[in-house]
Each structure stands twice: as structure tokens, then as C-alpha cells.
C-alpha positions in Angstrom: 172.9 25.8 103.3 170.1 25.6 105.8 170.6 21.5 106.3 174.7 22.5 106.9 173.8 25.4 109.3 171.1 23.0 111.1 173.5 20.1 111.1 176.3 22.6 112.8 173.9 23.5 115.2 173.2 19.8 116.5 176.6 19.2 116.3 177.5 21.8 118.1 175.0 21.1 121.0 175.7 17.9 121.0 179.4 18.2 121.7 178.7 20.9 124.3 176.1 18.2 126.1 179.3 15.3 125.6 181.4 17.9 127.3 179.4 18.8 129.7 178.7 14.9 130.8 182.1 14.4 130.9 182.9 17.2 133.1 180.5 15.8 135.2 181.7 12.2 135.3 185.6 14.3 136.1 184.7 16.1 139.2 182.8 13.2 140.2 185.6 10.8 139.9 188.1 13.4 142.2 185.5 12.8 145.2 186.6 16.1 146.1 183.7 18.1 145.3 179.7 18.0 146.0 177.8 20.5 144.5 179.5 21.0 141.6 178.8 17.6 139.9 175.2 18.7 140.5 175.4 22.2 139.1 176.9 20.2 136.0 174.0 18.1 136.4 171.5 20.7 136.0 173.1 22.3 133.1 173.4 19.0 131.4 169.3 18.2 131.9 169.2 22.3 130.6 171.1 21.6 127.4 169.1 18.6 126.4 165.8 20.4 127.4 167.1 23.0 124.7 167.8 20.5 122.3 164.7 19.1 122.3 163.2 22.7 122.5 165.4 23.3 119.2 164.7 20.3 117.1 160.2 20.6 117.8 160.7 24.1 116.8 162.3 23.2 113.3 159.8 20.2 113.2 156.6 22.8 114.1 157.7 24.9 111.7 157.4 22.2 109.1 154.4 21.0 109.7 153.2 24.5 109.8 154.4 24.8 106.8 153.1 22.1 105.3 149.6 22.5 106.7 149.8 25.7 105.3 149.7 24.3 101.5 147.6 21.4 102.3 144.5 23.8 104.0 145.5 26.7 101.4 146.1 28.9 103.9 148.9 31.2 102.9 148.5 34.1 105.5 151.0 32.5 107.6 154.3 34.0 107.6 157.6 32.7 109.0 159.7 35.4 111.7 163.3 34.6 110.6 164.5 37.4 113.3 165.8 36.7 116.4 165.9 32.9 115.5 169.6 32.1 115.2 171.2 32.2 111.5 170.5 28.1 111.0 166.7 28.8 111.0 166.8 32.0 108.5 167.3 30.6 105.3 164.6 27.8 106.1 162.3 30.4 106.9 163.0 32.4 104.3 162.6 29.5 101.9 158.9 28.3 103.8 157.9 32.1 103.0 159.0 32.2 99.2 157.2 29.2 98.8 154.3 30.6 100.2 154.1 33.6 98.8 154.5 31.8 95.4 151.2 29.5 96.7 149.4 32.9 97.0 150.2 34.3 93.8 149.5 31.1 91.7 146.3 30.8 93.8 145.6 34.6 93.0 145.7 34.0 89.5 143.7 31.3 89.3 140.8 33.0 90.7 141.2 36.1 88.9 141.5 33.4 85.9 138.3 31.8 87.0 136.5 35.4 87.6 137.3 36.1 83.9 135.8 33.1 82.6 132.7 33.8 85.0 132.5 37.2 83.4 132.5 35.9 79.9 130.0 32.8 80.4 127.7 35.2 82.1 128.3 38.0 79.7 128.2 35.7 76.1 124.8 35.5 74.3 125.3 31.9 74.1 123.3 30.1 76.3 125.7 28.0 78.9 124.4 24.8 80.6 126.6 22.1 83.0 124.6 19.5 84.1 125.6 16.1 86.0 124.3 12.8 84.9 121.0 12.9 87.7 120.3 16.5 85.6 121.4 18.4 88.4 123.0 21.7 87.2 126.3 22.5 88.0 126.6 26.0 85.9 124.1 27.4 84.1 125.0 31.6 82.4 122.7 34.5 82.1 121.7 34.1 78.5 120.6 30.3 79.4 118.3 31.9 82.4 116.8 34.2 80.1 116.1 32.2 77.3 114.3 29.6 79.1 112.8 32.6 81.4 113.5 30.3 84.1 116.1 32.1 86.9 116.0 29.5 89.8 117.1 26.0 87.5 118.1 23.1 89.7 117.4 20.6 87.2 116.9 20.1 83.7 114.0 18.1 84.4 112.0 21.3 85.2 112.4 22.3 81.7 109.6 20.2 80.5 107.5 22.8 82.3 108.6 25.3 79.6 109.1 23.1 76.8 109.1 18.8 76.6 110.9 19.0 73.3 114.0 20.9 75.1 114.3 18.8 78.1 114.0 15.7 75.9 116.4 17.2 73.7 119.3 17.8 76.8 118.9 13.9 77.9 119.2 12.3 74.2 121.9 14.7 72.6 124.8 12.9 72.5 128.9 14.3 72.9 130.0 16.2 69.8 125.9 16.4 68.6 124.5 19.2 66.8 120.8 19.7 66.5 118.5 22.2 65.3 114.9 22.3 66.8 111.8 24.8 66.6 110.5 26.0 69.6 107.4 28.4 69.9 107.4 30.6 73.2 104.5 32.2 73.9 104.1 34.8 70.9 107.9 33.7 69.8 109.3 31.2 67.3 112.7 30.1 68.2 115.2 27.9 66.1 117.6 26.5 68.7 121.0 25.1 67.8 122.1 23.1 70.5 125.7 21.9 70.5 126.8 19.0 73.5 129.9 17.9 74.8 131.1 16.2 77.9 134.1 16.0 80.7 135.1 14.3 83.6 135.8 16.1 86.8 135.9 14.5 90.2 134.3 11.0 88.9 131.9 12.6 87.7 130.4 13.1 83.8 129.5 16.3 83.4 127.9 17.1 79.9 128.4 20.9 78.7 125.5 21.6 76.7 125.3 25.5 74.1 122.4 26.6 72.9 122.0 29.4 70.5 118.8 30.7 69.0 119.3 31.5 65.3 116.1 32.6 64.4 117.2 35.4 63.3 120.4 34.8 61.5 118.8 32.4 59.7 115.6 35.1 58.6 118.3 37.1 57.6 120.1 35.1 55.5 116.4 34.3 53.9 116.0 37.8 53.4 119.2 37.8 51.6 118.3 35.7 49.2 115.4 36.9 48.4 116.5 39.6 47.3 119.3 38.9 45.4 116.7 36.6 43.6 114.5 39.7 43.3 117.4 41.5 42.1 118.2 39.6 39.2 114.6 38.9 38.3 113.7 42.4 38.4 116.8 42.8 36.3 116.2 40.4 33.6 112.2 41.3 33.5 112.6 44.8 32.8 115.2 44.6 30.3 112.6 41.8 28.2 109.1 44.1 29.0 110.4 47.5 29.0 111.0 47.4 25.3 108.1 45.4 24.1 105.8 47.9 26.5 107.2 51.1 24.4 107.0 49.3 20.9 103.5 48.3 21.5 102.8 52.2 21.7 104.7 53.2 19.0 103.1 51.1 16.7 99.2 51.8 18.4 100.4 55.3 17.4 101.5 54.0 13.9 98.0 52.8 13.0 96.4 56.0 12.5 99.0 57.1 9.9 98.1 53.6 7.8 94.3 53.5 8.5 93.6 56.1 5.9 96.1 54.3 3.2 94.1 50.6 4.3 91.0 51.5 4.0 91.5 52.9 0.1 92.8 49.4 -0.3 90.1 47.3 1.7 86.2 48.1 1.5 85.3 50.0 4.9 83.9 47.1 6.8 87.0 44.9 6.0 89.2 47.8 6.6 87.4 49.1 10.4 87.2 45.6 11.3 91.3 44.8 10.4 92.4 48.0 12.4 90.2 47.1 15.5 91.8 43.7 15.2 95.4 45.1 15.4 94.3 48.0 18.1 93.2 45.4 20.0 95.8 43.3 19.9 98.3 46.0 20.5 96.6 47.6 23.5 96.2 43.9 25.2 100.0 43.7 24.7 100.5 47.2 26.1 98.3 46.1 28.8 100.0 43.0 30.0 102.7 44.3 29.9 102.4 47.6 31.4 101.4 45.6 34.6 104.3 42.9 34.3 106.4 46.3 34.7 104.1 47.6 37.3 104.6 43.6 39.4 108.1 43.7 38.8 108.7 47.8 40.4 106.0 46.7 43.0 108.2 43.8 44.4 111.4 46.0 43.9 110.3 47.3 47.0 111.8 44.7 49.3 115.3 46.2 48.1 114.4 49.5 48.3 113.7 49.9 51.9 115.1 53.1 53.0 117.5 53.1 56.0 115.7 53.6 59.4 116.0 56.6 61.1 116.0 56.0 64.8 114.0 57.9 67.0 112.6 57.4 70.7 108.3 57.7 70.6 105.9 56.5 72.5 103.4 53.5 71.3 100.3 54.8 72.2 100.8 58.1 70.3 101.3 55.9 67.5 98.5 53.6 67.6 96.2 56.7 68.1 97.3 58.3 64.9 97.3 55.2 63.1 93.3 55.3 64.5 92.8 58.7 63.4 93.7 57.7 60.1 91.7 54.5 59.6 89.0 55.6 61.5 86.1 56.0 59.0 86.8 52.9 57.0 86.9 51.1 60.5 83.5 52.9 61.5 82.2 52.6 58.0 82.7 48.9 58.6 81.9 48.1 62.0 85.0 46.9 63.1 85.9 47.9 66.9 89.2 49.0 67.6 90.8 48.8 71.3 94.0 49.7 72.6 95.8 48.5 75.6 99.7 49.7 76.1 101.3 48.5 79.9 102.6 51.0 81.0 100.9 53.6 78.8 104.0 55.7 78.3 105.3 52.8 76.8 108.6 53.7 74.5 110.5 52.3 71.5 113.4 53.4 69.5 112.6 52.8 66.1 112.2 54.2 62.7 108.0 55.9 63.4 107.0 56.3 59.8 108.3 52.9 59.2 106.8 51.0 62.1 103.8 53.1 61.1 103.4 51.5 57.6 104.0 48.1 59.3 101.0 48.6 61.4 98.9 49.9 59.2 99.0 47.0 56.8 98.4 44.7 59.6 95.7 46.4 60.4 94.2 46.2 56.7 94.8 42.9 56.6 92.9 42.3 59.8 90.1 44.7 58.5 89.8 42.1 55.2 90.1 38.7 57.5 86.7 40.6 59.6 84.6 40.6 56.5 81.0 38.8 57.4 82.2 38.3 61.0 80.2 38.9 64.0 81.3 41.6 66.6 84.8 42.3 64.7 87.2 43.3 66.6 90.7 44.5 66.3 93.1 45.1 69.6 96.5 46.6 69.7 98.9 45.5 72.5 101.6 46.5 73.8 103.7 46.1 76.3 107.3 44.6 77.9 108.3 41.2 78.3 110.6 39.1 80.1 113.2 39.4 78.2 113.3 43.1 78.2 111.7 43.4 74.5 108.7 45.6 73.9 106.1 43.5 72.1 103.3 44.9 70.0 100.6 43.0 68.9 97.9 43.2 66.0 94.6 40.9 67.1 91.6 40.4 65.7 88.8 38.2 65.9 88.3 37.1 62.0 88.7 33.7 60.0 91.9 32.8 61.2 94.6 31.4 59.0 95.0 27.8 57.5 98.0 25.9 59.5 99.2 24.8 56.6 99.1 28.3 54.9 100.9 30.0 58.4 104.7 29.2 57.8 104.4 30.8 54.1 102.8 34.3 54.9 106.2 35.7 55.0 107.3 34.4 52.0 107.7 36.8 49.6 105.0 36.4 46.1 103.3 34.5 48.4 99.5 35.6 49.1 96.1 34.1 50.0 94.5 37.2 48.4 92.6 37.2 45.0 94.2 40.7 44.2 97.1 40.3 46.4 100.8 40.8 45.7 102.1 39.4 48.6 104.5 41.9 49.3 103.1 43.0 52.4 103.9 40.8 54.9 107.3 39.8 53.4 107.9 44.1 53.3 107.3 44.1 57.2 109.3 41.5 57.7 112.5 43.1 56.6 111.4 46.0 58.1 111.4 44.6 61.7 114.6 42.9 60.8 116.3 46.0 59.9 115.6 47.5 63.7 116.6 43.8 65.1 113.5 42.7 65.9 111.1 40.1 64.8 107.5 39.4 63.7 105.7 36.0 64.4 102.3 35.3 64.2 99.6 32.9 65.5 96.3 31.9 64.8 93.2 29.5 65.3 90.9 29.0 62.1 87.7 30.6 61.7 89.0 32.3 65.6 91.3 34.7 66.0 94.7 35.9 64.4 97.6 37.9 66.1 100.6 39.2 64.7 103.2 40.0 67.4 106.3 43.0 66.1 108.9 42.4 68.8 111.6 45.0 69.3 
């Protein structure tokens, strides 16, 4: 329809310029008359003038329109009034195409925005990096696990960690690796997942990273427990009985010792019933405290549920110091405290937290035996990451390095009369309020356990 009406259009002004030439040539041909032929004349000069004026418009309108979609620009807007019928269905059409242009181009950035919002918004660490280790994207999570917020290049990783920016320029497409970081006061497990894509010529390699530390502490925890579960089970169905017997037959023996000893002379017959009593009560014994091992560790699956509460640190710490202070004093052993800012909060289970702290601090208190100037500090304050850290330092023998990675594992001890429950207990503990506890040391040094929250 728009072609016809244009095409009518040129016909039509066409014919009217033909007629008008011919007019011309008419009058000229009678010789008769002089200023018509040039009034003709004029009109015929007028009527191409508008032709040409009619087909540049139609052809500026095209290329308007067309330079519309190729600069993106689609504010423009075609006036279809007052142009003459054979223009308003073109117009018409260059505006629905336009506004069709807009509203694909508005829902490909509202499209774009979302998946801005959910990189930046996942937990997931996000990293898109060219092949000279520029960085093309990089999310939130990325900027604060590396603690790092202005990241140009994945070369200036090596600053935080060599391992990780090695790591980035080896891992292949479709690679998964696990690696072991240590920030600070922090042990991270990284899984770190790569893939790659082209886009304008160019490779650009899509790295994840996810620390799983805890996931995978968790699902430790787990099954330990379930182990501890059955154990405890099968333990106290075997002891339980042989612990009661033992003491029903101890009881048994002085109702017989008076029908043995008319039978055996008195030295034979004392000597056979301290020989049985014996035996018995070492039975009773060992057993007793297999029972008393076995409900010790049952423990780690009897944790009660925290109960949340906001409290400040320092108020803690100084009760906790009220309470050890004579065995401290008794001792020796200096105690500081040093909480940025010193209304420093938490939300957190107190009592529990409490008994956290106060076996750290017992084990500190052991580790300073025979030390010079023993010291133990409590930290505390808030990190980069928005976690408030506490920490447990002290100045004693250290632990072995080959001895640190087990201290958290439950049975596991270093102590003579230890039931290496402690640690394993606090552990779960600062799992069940989401946090963590690491710990570092130097032999023969210094030792610091760090709770964060």
C-alpha cells in the first residue's frame, strides 16, 4: 500500500509536469501569445522543483530511519500529519518498527540488570577475565573474598595469594579444583570451577570460586557423629551389663565367704576371696570408666540448641576473668584484653560461647606451664568481611605442625589425661551459630585460636 500510493503520487506529478510541457510547447507553436508560454515555463520549473522536493523527503526519511537502528537511537519519531496520505502508512510503518527497536532494546537491559543483580547478589564468587588477565566482570562475593575491591588484573592476586593466581592461569575449560588457602587467621577450601567463551574475537575464561570450608566441616561433623552414635550405641549395650553384674556378684561374696572359709583353712580362704574381690572391683572399675568415656563423648550429639541473644564481648571476657582469676593469679599467667571498638557485639548463644572460651583458655593455661612471662590475650574485634573475630593467644609451647590439622578431630588429644573432646566440642559449637574456628601456631612461640562469627 505505501509503494502503490508513492507510485500514484509520481505518476501523477509526472503526468501533470508532461501536461504542463506540452501546454507549453501548444501556445508556443500558435505564436500568438508571449507571456503565457513563460508563465507555463515557471510552473513547469515549480513542479519539478516539487518533485525533487518530494522524492529527498521520502529518501530523508529513510535514511533517518535507518540511521535510527544503526546508532540505536529510537527517540525519533515520524509526523505522518499534514504529509499527504502516500507518506502515512510509511511513516506509520518507520514508527512501529521503532517502537518495536525500543522495547526489544528495553528488555534487554532490564534482562542484563537482572543478571547484574544476581552475579552481584550470589555468594559464588564471579570472575571474567581476558587472555592478558585483564578483568572483564568480577561480582561482590569475588571482591570480598579476595578483600581486594579495585581488581584490574589477576596478576595482582599473587599479592594476596601465589597459589590462587597460579591456579586462574593453569585451570583449564570444564576443570574443577580444590585448593587450601590460609587468610590471615582463616583456612579456606576453594572450589574453583573454569569455563570459557568467545565474544568479539576474544577468549574470555569465566572462572567460580566457592569456599566450602564449611560445608565440608559440616559434613565432617556429620559423620562423626553418626559414628559416635552407633559406637556409643553398641558400647553401652556390651559394658552396661557386665558393669552391673560385676556388683552383684562383689555383693554376692559376702554371703559365700562365711560358707568358704568352713571349707578352706582361713589363710587359703582370706586369700581366695581377696583374689575374686579384686578381680571383680578391677572389672567394675574398667568398666565403670568405659561407660563414663563413652557418655563423655556423647556430648558432641547432645549439644543443646543455641539460644540467640545480642551481648557484648567485653562483658564476656570479664566474667570469664572473674571466674578464672585465682587459678590465673595462682599461676602467674597475665591476662589482657583488647576488644575494637569496646562495645563490640555478637549474636550468639552467651553461655555457649562462654564454655567455648573457657576451655581455650584452660588449654592455654596448660600449654604456659614452665614458660617465662606467660601470657594470655583475648581479641576481638571486626574484619573485612564483616565477621567479628575473637581470638585466644598465648605465649606457651606452641603446637607440633604435624599435630595442627588433627586438634579438631574428635578422640584426638596430645594430653596425658585428655579426652579430646574439647576442641572437637567447640568446634560444632561455632558451627551451629555459622561460624568457624581456626588456629595457628609457631612451636615453643605462641598459639592463637581465632572463633569467627
Amino acid at each position: 500500500m505505501i509503494y502503490k500510493n508513492f507510485r500514484y503520487h509520481i505518476v501523477f506529478r509526472v503526468l501533470a509536469i508532461a501536461a504542463s510541457i506540452y501546454l507549453m510547447l501548444f501556445v508556443i507553436s500558435l505564436k500568438t501569445y508571449y507571456v503565457t508560454p513563460i508563465l507555463l515555463l515557471a510552473l513547469v520549473i515549480y513542479q519539478l522543483y516539487s518533485l525533487v522536493l518530494f522524492v529527498e523527503k521520502s529518501n530523508r526519511d529513510i535514511t533517518q530511519f535507518l540511521e535510527s537502528i544503526r546508532y540505536s537511537d529510537f527517540t525519533r519519531t515520524f509526523q505522518t500529519e499534514g504529509l499527504g496520505s502516500s507518506f502515512d502508512d510509511l511513516k506509520k510503518a518507520f514508527n512501529d518498527v521503532i517502537t518495536d527497536f525500543q522495547k526489544i532494546r528495553t528488555e534487554k537491559e532490564e534482562h542484563f540488570f537482572y543478571i547484574q543483580n544476581i552475579i552481584r547478589h550470589i555468594d559464588i564468587g564471579i570472575i571474567a577475565y581476558a587472555e592478558d588477565g585483564s578483568i572483564e566482570m568480577i561480582n561482590d562475593a569475588a571482591k570480598k573474598l579476595f578483600q581486594i575491591y579495585n581488581l584490574k588484573n589477576i596478576k595482582a592476586l599473587k599479592t594476596w595469594n601465589s597459589e590462587i593466581e597460579a591456579t586462574l592461569n593453569d585451570i583449564k575449560t570444564g576443570e574443577n579444583r580444590l585448593i587450601k588457602v590460609s587468610d590471615k587467621d582463616e583456612l579456606l577450601q576453594l572450589s574453583i570451577f573454569a569455563t570459557e567463551f568467545r565474544l568479539n574475537n576474544r577468549t574470555i575464561k569465566l572462572i567460580s570460586i566457592k569456599n566450602i570450608q564449611a560445608e565440608l566441616e559440616e559434613q565432617e561433623m556429620e559423620a562423626w557423629q553418626k559414628l559416635i552414635r552407633v559406637l556409643t550405641h553398641e558400647i553401652m549395650n556390651s559394658i552396661a551389663p557386665i558393669a552391673s553384674l560385676t556388683a552383684t556378684v562383689n555383693g554376692m561374696i559376702a554371703d559365700v565367704s562365711a560358707s568358704m572359709r568352713q571349707v578352706l583353712p582361713d589363710d587359703q580362704a582370706t586369700e581366695t576371696m581377696d583374689d575374686i574381690q579384686y578381680a571383680l572391683e578391677t572389672i567394675h572399675k574398667r568398666s565403670t570408666g568405659l561407660i563414663h568415656f563413652v557418655e563423655t563423648y556423647r556430648n558432641l550429639t547432645r549439644i543443646p540448641k543455641p539460644n540467640f541473644t545480642i551481648f557484648k564481648i567485653e562483658q564476656l571476657v570479664h566474667n570469664i576473668h572473674d571466674l578464672l582469676h585465682e587459678e590465673l593469679n595462682k599461676k602467674g599467667i597475665g591476662f589482657e584484653i583488647e576488644i575494637t571498638p569496646p562495645g563490640l557485639q555478637i549474636t550468639a548463644d552467651e553461655q555457649l560461647i562462654e564454655q567455648v572460651i573457657i576451655n581455650l583458655i584452660k588449654n592455654s593455661i596448660h600449654a604456659l606451664e614452665g614458660r617465662e612471662n606467660p601470657k594470655i590475650t583475648i581479641r576481638a574485634y571486626s574484619d573485612k568481611r564483616d565477621h567479628v573475630v575473637l581470638q585466644v593467644h598465648d605465649n606457651g609451647c606452641g603446637i607440633l605442625k604435624d599435630v595442627l590439622d588433627k586438634i579438631f578431630i574428635p578422640f584426638f588429644t596430645t594430653k596425658p589425661t585428655g579426652s579430646g573432646i574439647g576442641l572437637s566440642l567447640s568446634k560444632q559449637i561455632l558451627r551451629m551459630h555459622g561460624g568457624n574456628i581456626s588456629v595457628t601456631s609457631e612451636s615453643e612461640k605462641e598459639t592463637c585460636f581465632t572463633l569467627s562469627f
